[in-house]
N, C-alpha and C positions, 0 to 999 in steps of 0.2 A: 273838736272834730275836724276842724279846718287843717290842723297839722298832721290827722290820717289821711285824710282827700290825696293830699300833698305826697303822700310815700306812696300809697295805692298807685298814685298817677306815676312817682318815677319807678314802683316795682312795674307797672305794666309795660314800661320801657325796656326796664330791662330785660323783661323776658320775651321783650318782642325781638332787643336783639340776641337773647340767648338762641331763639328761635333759629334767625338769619344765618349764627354760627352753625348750627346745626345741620341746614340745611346745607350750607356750603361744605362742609366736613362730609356730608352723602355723596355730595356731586362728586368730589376729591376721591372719596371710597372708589364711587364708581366707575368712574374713568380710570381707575387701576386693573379695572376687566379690559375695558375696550383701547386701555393703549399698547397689548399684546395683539391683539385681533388687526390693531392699523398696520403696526410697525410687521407684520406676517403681511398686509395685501402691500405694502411697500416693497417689500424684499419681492414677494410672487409678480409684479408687474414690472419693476426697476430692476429687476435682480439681474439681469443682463446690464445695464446701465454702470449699475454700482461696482459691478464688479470691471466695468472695463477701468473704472477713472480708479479703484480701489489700486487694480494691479499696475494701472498709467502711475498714479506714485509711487505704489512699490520699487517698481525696475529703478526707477532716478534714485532712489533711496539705496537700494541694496539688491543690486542683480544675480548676484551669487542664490542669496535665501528667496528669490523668487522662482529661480530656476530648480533648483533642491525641494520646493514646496509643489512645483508642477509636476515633476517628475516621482515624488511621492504618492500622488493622488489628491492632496488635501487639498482642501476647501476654505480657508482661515474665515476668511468670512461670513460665510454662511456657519461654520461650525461657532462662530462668535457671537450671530445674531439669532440658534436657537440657542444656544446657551443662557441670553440674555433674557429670551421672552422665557424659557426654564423658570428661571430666577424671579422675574416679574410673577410669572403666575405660582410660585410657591409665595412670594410676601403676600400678596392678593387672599391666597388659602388661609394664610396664619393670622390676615389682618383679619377677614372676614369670623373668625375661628376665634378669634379673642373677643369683638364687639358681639357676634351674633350667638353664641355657641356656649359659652363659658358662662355659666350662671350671676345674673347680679343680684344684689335684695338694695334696696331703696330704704334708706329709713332716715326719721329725725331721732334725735336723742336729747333726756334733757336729765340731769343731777344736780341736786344742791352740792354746794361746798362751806364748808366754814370760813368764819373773815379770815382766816389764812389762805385762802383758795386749795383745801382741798378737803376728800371726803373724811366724816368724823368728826366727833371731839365737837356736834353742834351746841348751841345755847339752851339748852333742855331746862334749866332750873333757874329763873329770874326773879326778884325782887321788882314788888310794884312800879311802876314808870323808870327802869332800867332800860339804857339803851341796848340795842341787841344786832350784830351786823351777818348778813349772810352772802351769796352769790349764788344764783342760777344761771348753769352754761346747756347754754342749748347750742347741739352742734347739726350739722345739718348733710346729711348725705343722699339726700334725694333725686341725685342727678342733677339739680338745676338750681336756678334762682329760688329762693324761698322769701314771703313774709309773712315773721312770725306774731302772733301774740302772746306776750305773758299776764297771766292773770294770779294775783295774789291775795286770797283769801283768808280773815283769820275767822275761824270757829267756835264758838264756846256751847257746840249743844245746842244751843237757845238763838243765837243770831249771826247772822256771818254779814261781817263789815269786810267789802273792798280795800286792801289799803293800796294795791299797785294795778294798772292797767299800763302795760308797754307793750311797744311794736317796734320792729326793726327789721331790715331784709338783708339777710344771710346767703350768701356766695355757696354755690357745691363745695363740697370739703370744706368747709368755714367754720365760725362759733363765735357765737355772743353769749358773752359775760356781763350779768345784770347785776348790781349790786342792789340788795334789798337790807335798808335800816328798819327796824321799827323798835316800839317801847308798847307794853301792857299794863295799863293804869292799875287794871282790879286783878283779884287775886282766883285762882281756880285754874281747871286745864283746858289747855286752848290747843287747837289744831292749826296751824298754818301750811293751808292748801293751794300747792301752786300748779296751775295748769296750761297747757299747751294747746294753741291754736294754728289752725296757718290759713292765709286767706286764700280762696277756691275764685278762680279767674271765670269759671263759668258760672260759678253762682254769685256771681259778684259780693259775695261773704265772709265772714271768717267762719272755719268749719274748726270743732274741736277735733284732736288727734288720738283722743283716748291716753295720752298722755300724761302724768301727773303724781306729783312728789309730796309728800308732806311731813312737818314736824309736828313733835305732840311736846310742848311748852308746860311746863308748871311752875306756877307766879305764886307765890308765898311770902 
């Protein structure tokens, strides 16, 4: 139990700085509102300003197209800096419209594989005390930091022996692959039940997921 204390204690780090990111990525979101709103009361109070030192370089630069530009009517700069906040407040629209807007589903996942690593072609039919190898990949799409448990149960009807208890903490978009060996002495049909937990930070527990895969063994 002292080497679960030990993960508990650096998943609650981690998702404390998953947190921090988090928060920081809102403040980032949000200042994508209010830096159209500054850069508009800058232009509304400066805007005489800017535009005198805009056109004091122009002329040194090129007196021809500043003369051509006055005598058109335009504005280069003001036409450039709604353009800008345009653009600003359309990524803003599409940012908001992608995190807030766009449906997500949250889930973990978990499937055996065969010792080849992948689905099918399990060890269904064994001979007494044969070795037998499998893999469970639990992948993790929850948004965030995950830790999970694996629990590995064999069944015969009449008594279910433990043979694996694992924990590990899984990254969003991640996956742990658990290699499970085992051998069955006696002969008859056995269920090998594996299930899924993840530990609940406010209930300081592991909660099951409703989660759970099984093999039906027969040892002859």
């Amino acid at each position: 139990m002292v080497e679960v204390s030990q993960l508990i204690t650096q998943y609650k780090m981690i998702y404390s700085q998953y947190l921090l990111s988090l928060e920081l990525y809102r403040i980032e979101t949000y200042s994508l509102l209010v830096l159209p709103l500054m850069v508009f009361a800058i232009y509304y109070f400066f805007g005489k300003k800017l535009k005198y030192y805009y056109y004091l370089i122009w002329y040194k630069v090129n007196k021809k197209k500043k003369i051509v530009s006055l005598k058109s009517g335009k504005d280069p700069i003001s036409n450039g800096i709604l353009v800008g906040i345009v653009i600003i407040l359309l990524l803003f629209g599409f940012g908001i419209y992608t995190l807030n807007i766009q449906p997500k589903e949250n889930f973990s996942e978990m499937v055996i594989l065969n010792s080849n690593g992948i689905i099918g072609n399990y060890p269904s039919h064994l001979v007494p005390g044969e070795n037998a190898l499998i893999y469970v990949l639990v992948q993790n799409h929850e948004g965030m930091p995950m830790l999970y448990q694996i629990k590995v149960i064999l069944n015969d009807n009449n008594t279910n022996i433990t043979l694996y208890t694992s924990y590990n903490i899984v990254n969003n978009n991640g996956e742990w692959k658990l290699p499970i060996a085992f051998a069955i002495n006696s002969t008859g049909t056995f269920k090998l039940e594996v299930m899924l937990y993840y530990y609940n930070l406010t209930l300081q527990r592991f909660i099951y997921t409703n989660i759970f895969n099984q093999l039906v063994v027969s040892v002859s």
